[in-house]
N, C-alpha and C positions, 0 to 999 in steps of 0.2 A: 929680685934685682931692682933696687932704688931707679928712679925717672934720673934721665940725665937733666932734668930744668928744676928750676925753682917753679913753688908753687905760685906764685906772681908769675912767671913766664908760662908757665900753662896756665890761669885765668885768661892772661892777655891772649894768649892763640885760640880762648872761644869766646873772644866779647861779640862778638856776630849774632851767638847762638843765647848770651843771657842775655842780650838787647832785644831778640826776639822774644825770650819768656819773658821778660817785663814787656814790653810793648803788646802783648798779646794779653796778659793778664790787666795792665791801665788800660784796655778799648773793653773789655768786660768785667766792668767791677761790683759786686756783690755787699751788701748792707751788713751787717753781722745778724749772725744766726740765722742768716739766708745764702750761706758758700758753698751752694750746691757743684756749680759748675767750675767755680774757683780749684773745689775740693777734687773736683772728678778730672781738672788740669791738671793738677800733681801729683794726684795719685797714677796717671795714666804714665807721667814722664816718668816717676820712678819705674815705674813699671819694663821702660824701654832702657831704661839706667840698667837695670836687673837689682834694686834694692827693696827688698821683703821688705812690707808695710800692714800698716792698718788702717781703717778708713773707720769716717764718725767716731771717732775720739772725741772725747769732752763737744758732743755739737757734730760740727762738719769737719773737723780736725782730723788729720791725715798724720803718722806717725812714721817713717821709715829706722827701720833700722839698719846698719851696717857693721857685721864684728869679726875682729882678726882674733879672737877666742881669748883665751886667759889674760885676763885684765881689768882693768877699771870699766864704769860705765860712765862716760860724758853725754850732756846734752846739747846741742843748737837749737834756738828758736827762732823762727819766723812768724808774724803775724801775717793774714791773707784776707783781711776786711776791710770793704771802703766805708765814705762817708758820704750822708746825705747834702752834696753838694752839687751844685751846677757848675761842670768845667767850661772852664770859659775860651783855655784854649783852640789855638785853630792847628796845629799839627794834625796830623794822618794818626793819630792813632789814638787821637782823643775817646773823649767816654761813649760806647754806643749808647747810653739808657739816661735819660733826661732823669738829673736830678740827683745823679750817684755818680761820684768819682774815687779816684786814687789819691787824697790830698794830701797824704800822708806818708807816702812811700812803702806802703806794705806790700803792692806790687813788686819792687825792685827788691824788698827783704826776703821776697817769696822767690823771685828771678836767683838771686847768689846764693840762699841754699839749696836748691838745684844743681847750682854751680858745683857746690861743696860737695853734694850727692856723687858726681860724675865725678870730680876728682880725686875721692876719699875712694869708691869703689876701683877703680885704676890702680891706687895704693893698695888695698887688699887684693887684688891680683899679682900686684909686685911682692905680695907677701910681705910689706910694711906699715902695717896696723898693726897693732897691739892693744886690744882692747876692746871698747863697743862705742859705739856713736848714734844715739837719735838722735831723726832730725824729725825737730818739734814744729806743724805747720799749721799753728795756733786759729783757732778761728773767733770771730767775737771781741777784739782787745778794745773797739771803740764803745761799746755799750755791756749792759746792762740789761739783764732780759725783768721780769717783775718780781722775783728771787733776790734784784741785786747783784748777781754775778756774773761777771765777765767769761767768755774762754778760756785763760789762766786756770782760774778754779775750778769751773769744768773738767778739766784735761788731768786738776789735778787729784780731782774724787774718782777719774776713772784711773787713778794709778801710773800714771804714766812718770813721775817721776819717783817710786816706789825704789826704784835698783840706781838712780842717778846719787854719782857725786858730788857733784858741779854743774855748771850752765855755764851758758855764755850767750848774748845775741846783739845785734849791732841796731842802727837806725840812720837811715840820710839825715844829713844835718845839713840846711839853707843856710847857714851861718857863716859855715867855714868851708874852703874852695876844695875842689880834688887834690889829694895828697896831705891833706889835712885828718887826723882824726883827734877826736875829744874823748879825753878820760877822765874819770872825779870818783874819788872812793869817797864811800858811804854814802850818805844823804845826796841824791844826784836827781832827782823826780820827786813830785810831788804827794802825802797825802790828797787825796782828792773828795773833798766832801761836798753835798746839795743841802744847800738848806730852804724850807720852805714854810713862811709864815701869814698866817691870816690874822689882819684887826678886823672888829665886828664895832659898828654901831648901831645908832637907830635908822640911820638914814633919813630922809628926808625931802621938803620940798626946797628948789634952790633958792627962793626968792625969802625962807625963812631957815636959815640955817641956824636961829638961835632957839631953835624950838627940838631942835637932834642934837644928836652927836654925827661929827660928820668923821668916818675911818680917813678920808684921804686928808682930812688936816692933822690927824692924830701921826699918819704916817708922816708927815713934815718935820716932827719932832723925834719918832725915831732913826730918820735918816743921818742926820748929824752925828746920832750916838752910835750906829753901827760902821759908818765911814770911818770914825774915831776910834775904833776897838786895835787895828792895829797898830796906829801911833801913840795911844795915850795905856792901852791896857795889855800889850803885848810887850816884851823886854826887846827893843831896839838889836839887839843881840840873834836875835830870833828871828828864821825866813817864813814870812807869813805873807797871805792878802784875802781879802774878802772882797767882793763882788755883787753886784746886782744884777740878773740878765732880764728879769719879767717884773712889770707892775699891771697887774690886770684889777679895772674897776668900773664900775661905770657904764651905763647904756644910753643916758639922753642926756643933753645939755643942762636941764634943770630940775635934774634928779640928784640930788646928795644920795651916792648908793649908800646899802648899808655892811659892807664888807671889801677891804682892798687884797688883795690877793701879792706877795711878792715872793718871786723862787729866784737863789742866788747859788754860787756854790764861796768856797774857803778853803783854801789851799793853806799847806805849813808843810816842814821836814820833819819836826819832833811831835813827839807824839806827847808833850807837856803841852807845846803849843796848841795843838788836835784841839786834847780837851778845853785849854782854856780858852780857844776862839766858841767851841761849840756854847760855854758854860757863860760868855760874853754876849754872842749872838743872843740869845733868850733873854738876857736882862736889856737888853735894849730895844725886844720887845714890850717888855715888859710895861714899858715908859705908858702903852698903851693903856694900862688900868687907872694911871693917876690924870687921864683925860677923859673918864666917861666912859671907857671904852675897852674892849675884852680881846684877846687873843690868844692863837694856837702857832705853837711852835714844831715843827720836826725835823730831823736830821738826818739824811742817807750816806751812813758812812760808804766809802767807795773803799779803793785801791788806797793801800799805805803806800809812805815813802817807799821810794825804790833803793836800796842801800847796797851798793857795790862792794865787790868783796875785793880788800887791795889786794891780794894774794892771785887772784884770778886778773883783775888788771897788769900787775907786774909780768903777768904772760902774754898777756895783749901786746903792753908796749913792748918788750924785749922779740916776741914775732914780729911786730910790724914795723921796727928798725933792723932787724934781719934782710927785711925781704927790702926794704926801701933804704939804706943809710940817709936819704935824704926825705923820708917821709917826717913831719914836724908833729909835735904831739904836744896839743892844746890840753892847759886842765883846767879844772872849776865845773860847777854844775849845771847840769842841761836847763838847770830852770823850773817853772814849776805849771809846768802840764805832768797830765798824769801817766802813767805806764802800769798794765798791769800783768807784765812780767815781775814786777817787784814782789809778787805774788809767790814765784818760782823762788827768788830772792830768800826769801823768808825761809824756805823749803832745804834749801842746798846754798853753800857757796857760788857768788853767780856775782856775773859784772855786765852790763851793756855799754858800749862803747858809739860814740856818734862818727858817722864816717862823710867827711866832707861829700859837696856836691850841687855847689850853688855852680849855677849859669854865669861865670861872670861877665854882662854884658851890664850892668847896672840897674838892670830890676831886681826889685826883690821877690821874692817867689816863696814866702812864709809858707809853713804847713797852715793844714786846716785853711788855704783859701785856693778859690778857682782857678786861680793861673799857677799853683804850685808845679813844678816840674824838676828833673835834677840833669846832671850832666851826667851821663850814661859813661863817662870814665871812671865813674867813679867802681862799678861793677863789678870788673875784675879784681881791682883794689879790695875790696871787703867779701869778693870769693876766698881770695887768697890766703885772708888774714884771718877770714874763720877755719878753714881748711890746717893753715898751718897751724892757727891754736889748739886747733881739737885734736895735735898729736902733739902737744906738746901738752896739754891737760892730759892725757894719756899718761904720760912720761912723769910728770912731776905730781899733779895730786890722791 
């Protein structure tokens, strides 16, 4: 027997209960590939859900499954990793552990599939499931262990999306208010590349710098030529940027070291770009040999673009005007931070959709910074709308 409510009307009748799993999950947040407790929170709630799981998946990665038998296999993902940040807020339910927060909202990603957990299993009691559903509770999406590789990967050498058709998974967006959500097929995330290069010279004393080679003048000249790679040598046409985040040299005042040290990263959507910012960056080290002076270039490929399947969006928005006739649907691309669900992407047809949730009081409340926080209406909103996606990914792919 079908629920007499829409799935929007049962999120709304337990935003009580995901406002507690996010507020319980942002006062204990976990660094990645340390989700120990994070892990043993959701594994425990499915557990009282009654949805058969796995634990330590790809890491500390928790798997549930839920199936109303003959049918497709769909996936949800949630990420459950914080960042090494200092929250700065003063709310009740701030960060217990100095120096680690939730800046990201994978707290509140981890709170609505929960959500989706208890309202998917309700539907296979009503006997209206058709199919299978994991819910994927990602561990690791903000780093990189000495491999290189994120949780995505992990998750996905342990087979976990082996029997999947599709994906689907969402993300708070500070951007745009409640009742807003963001779509963009294809290129919608960033490639995310580090690059790190070393000039060598002789070094020196300060008070005779024409008797060395001094690295930090040398870099004075490669910096104009890398600043310049993407206005002069990348096609205008093209979403690209490069960066500097480290310049490390130097120990005393009148010492010319003999080595500058700078790690940067370089973002792009195509993978022309990729290469030709990586095959850029190196020749503007280069500049380095025709001064005296010697260098080492390396490059840490990350997470590729994230690329949206529009076929899985047209399900998104076609749900989420269902359930809202007045819910508005923003497009264009999230921009170019990284995601390494684009990983999954790659794998199965798969869309991530951004789900409003700024505070509107006129702060801004950016991810990745200490006062980041979201409007808790947002909850049931993005329970709903993965909930009713993942039967209607059922239904049509």
């Amino acid at each position: 027997m079908a629920p007499k409510h829409t799935e929007m009307e049962r999120a709304e009748a337990m935003k009580e209960e995901l406002v507690r799993f996010r507020r319980t999950l942002h006062a204990h947040p976990e660094l990645s590939f340390q989700e120990r407790q994070t892990a043993e929170f959701v594994a425990t709630t499915l557990r009282e859900i009654g949805v058969p799981h796995i634990h330590a998946c790809g890491g500390h990665g928790v798997v549930g499954t839920i199936s109303g038998g003959t049918g497709p296999t769909i996936a949800i993902r949630a990420d459950i990793d914080a960042l090494p940040i200092q929250e700065s807020g003063t709310h009740n339910y701030r960060s217990k552990y100095d120096g680690v927060m939730h800046a990201c909202g994978h707290d509140a990603h981890t709170a609505m599939l929960l959500g989706v957990a208890k309202l998917l299993v309700e539907d296979l009691r009503n006997g209206i499931l058709q199919g299978t559903v994991k819910l994927i509770f990602q561990p690791a999406e903000e780093a990189t262990d000495e491999s290189g590789l994120s949780g995505a990967s992990y998750m996905i050498l342990d087979g976990v999306l082996d029997d999947v058709e599709a994906a689907v998974a969402l993300h708070v967006c500070p951007w745009q208010p409640v009742g807003v959500i963001q779509v963009n097929d294809g290129e919608s995330m960033a490639n995310v590349d580090i690059f790190e290069g070393v000039i060598t010279g002789s070094g020196g004393h300060g008070g005779y710098p024409h008797m060395g080679s001094d690295p930090i003048w040398i870099l004075s000249s490669v910096l104009p030529a890398l600043y310049s790679i993407v206005n002069r040598r990348i096609s205008p046409l093209e979403t690209a940027v490069a960066s500097i985040g480290e310049i490390h040299a130097g120990s005393a005042s009148n010492v010319i070291p003999d080595e500058v040290r700078i790690v940067g990263t370089f973002r792009s959507y195509s993978s022309e770009a990729r290469e030709k910012l990586t095959i850029e960056l190196e020749k503007a080290f280069k500049i380095a040999e025709a001064l005296d002076g010697t260098y080492e270039f390396h490059v840490e490929h990350g997470e590729p673009a994230l690329r949206n399947s529009p076929r899985v969006n047209r399900i998104i928005e076609k749900v989420a005007t269902e359930l809202d006739p007045e819910m508005e649907i923003a497009r264009g691309p999230f921009g170019l931070g990284g995601e390494d669900f684009a990983y999954m992407a790659e794998r199965v047809p798969a869309a991530m959709f951004f789900l409003g949730s700024a505070i509107r009081d006129g702060i801004s409340r950016e991810l990745h910074t200490p006062i980041f926080d979201i409007d808790e209406r947002c909850l049931p909103i993005g329970t709903a709308i993965l909930t009713k996606t993942a039967h209607e990914m059922l239904q049509t792919i």
